[in-house]
N, C-alpha and C positions, 0 to 999 in steps of 0.2 A: 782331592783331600776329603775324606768323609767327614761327615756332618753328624752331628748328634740329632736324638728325634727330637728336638723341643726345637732345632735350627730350619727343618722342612715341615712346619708349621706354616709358616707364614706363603714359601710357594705354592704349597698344599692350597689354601685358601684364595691366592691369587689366578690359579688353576680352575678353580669352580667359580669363581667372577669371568673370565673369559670366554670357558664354554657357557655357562649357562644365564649371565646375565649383558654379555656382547656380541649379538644380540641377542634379545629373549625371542625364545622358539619353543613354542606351545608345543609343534608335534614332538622337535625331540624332549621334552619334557616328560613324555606319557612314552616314549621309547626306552628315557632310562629308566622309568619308574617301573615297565610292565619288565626290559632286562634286571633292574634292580630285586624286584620281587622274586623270577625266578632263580637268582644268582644266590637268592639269600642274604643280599647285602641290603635290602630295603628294611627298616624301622629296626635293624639288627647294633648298630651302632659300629659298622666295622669288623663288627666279632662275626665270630662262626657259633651258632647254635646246634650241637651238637647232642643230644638227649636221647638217654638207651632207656626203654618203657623200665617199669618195675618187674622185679620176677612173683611174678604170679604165684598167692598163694591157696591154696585148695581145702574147703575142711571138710569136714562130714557131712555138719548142716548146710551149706553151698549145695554141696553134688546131692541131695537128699530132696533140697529147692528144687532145683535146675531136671532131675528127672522127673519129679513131680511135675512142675511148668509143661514138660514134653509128654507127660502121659496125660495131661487131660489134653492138650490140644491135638491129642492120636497121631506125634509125630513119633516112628518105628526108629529105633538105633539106627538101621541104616540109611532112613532119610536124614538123622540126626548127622548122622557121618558124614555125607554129602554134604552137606550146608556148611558145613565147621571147613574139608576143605575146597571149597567152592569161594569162601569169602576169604579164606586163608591165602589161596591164590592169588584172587583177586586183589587182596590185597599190595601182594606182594608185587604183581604186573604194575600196582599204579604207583609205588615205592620206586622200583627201577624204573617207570618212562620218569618222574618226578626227579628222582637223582640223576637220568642222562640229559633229562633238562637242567638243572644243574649246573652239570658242568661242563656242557657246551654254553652256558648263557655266562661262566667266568669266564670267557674268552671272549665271547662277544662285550663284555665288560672293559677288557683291559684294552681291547682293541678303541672300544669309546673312549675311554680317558687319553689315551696314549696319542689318536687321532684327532678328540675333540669333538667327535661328531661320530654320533651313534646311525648305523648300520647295519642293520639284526642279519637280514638276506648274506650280505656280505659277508658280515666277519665268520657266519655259521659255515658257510661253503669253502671259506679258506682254514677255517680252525679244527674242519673235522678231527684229522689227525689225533692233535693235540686233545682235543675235547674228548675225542674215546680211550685214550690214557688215561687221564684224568677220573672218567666215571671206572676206569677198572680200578684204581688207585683206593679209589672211597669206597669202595664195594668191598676192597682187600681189609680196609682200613678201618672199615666196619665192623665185618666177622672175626678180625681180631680180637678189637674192642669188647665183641660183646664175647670170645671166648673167654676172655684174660678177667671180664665180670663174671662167667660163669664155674669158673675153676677157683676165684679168689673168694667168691661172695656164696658161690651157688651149693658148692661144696661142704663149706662149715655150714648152713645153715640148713641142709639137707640132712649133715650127721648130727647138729644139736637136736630136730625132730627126731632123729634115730634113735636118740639116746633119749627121748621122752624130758629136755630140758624143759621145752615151752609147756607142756604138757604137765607138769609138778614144778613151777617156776622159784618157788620158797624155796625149793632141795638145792638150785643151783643158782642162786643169788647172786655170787661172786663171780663164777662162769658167766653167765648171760650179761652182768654190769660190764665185766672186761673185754667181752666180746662186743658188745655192743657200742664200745668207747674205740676201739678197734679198728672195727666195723665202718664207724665217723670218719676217722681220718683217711682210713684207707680211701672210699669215696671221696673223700674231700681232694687228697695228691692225685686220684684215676682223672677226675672229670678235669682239673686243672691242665693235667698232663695232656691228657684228648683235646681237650680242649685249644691247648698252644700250638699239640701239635697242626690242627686244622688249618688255626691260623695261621702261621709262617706257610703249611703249603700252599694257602691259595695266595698270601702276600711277597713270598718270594720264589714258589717252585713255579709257581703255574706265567709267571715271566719267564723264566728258564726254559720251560715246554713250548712258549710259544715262538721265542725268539732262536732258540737250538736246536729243536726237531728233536728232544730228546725224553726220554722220559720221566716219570716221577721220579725212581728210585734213586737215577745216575743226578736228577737235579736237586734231590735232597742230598747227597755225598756232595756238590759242590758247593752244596748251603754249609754243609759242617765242617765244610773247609774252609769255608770265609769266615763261620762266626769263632773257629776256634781262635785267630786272631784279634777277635773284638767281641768276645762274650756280654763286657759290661754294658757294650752298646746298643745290641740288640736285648740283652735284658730290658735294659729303660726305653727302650723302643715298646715292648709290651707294656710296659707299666705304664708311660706315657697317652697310649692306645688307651688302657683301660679306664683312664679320666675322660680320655677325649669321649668314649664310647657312652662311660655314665651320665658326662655335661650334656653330648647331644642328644641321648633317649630324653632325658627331663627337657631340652629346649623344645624337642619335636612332639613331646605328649604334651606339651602346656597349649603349642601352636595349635593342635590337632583340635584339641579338647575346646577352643577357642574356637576355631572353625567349623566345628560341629555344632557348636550352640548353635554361632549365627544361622548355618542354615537349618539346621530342627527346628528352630524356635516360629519363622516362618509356615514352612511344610506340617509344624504340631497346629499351629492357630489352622489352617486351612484343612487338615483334615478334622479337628475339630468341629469347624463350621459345617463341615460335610454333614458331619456327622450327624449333629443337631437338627440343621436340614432336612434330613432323610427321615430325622424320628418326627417331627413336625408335618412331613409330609404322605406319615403314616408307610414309610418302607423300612420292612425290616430286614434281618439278617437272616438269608437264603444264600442258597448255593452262587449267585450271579454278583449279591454283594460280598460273599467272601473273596470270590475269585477276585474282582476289582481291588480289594481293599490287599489280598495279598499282593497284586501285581503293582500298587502302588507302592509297597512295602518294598519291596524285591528292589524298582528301581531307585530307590530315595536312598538304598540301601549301597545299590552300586557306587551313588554319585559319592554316598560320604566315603564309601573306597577308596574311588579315586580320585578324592578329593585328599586325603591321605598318604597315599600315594603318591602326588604331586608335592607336595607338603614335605618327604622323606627325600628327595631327591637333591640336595645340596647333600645330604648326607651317603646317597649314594656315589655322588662323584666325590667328595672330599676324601674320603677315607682308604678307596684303591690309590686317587691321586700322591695320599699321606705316604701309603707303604711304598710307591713307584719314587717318590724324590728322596725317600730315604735309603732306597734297594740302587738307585741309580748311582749312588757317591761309592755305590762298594763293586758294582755292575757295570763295566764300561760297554756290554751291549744295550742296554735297556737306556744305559745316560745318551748313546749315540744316537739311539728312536726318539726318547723322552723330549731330547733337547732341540732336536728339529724345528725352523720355523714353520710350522703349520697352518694351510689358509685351508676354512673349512669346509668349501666345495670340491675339496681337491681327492683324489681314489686314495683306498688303502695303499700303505706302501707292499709290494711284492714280498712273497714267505723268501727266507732266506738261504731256505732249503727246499728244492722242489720236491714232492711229497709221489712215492709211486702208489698206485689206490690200491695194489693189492699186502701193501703194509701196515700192521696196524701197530706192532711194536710194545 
């Protein structure tokens, strides 16, 4: 019988006392925290952060800067050219390994909640399959995204420049207010839209892809055929989420914030004292103490990471947990894995589809 989201609350919660506080396990702690980071689910509150940069805008005085900057430092247009795509690439190579870690580390995720016991080696070597579905999914999903901003957004505001709106702003007052009012909402329904959709796929598809061998597309057509049943449910299923999401960012930045005094306030008296020390003992700042003082910086810097890090991790397991016992009353593969007695030295259970490596689907 399915359960409402406000009903798998409470296993959600009894789920992350079991893995994570029966017993307590430092190393998996810093396993799901370093999988939580990459997955995207660490200090995220459950949600998916999904954010398309601004469209760049260009004026006279900019490009008038900007050549200037490159003519006194004697860089030629076509070193200029070089560099622009050189970091352009670059950029774009550390975007895709960053996205196929990703979403291979959401599978490594689900496999931790589901089994209780995180696995990174493991679940990556049995999840390939599914995990390079998945990064073609968000890459699709992406380019979409950002055509459907650039044909909705990029177009009117290309021809209001056309037509010299911005340019004599007084003349078109009413244009530019209605546009602009417009403009609001429309972004307001895009990002909410993108935004839900992300989440149902990595809270209901990406169960789907792991436990059927199948893909995004075919496992979102059998999400829209479950929820067309139960619209109201999965509606309050997000709304639900997005209290849980806002209570725990505010629990976990009060905690965070709180842990960071304690230990800054320490490591600040003691480089303090350094400091003093040094000026009393007539050394200054050179090259030997910079380098010290950044390298003390760098690690103090780590610790409060992942000190943070660790700190975020009841929220990494609650929230996959949340969507798994609320996906499982409507799911009777995911409730037959879910509901398993599980003792937690025990191996992943076997894919239930043997996978051929020259498939990627």
């Amino acid at each position: 019988m399915p359960v409402s989201a406000l009903d798998v609350i409470s296993p959600a919660i009894e789920h992350c006392k079991q893995q994570l506080f029966r017993p307590f396990r430092l190393g998996q702690w810093t396993r799901l925290a370093f999988v939580g980071l990459l997955a995207g689910e660490l200090g995220s509150g459950g949600s998916c952060s999904f954010q398309v940069p601004p469209i760049p805008h260009q004026s006279q005085g900019s490009d008038h800067f900007l050549s200037s900057a490159f003519s006194i430092s004697g860089m030629a247009a076509g070193e200029l050219a070089v560099l622009i795509t050189l970091l352009v690439v670059g950029a774009l190579v550390i975007f895709t390994g960053l996205l196929y870690l990703n979403s291979m580390m959401r599978f490594v995720l689900f496999d931790s909640v589901v089994t209780r016991e995180c696995r990174i080696l493991q679940s990556w070597a049995r999840r390939t399959r599914p995990g390079f579905r998945y990064f073609l999914w968000q890459i699709a999903f992406i380019l979409i995204a950002w055509l459907i901003l650039c044909v909705f957004v990029g177009i009117p505001i290309v021809m209001a420049i056309g037509f010299e709106w911005f340019k004599y702003p007084s003349q078109h007052t009413v244009g530019l207010i209605l546009g602009g009012i417009t403009l609001f909402f429309f972004l307001l329904g895009y990002f909410l839209v993108t935004l839900t959709v992300a989440v149902m796929t990595k809270d209901f598809v990406v169960p789907q892809m792991a436990l059927e061998n199948i893909g995004a597309v075919e496992a979102w057509r059998n999400l829209l055929n479950m929820m067309k049943a139960e619209k109201w449910s999965y509606a309050g299923y997000i709304g639900v989420k997005v209290v849980l999401a806002i209570a725990a960012g505010i629990l976990v930045g009060i905690v965070s914030i709180i842990a960071v005094l304690i230990l800054g306030i320490p490591f600040g008296g003691m480089a303090a004292i350094a400091i003093l020390a040094g000026e009393a003992a007539g050394v200054g700042w050179n090259i030997v103490t910079i380098g010290v003082a950044v390298t003390v910086g760098l690690i103090l810097l780590a610790i409060i990471l992942y000190l943070v890090c660790l700190i975020s991790v009841p929220v990494v397991v609650f929230f996959p947990a949340y969507a798994l016992y609320f996906f499982a009353a409507r799911y009777a593969r995911l409730r037959d894995v879910l509901y398993l007695p599980v003792i937690p030295s025990q191996p992943l259970p076997p894919p239930l589809f043997p996978q051929s490596p020259g498939t990627v689907g």
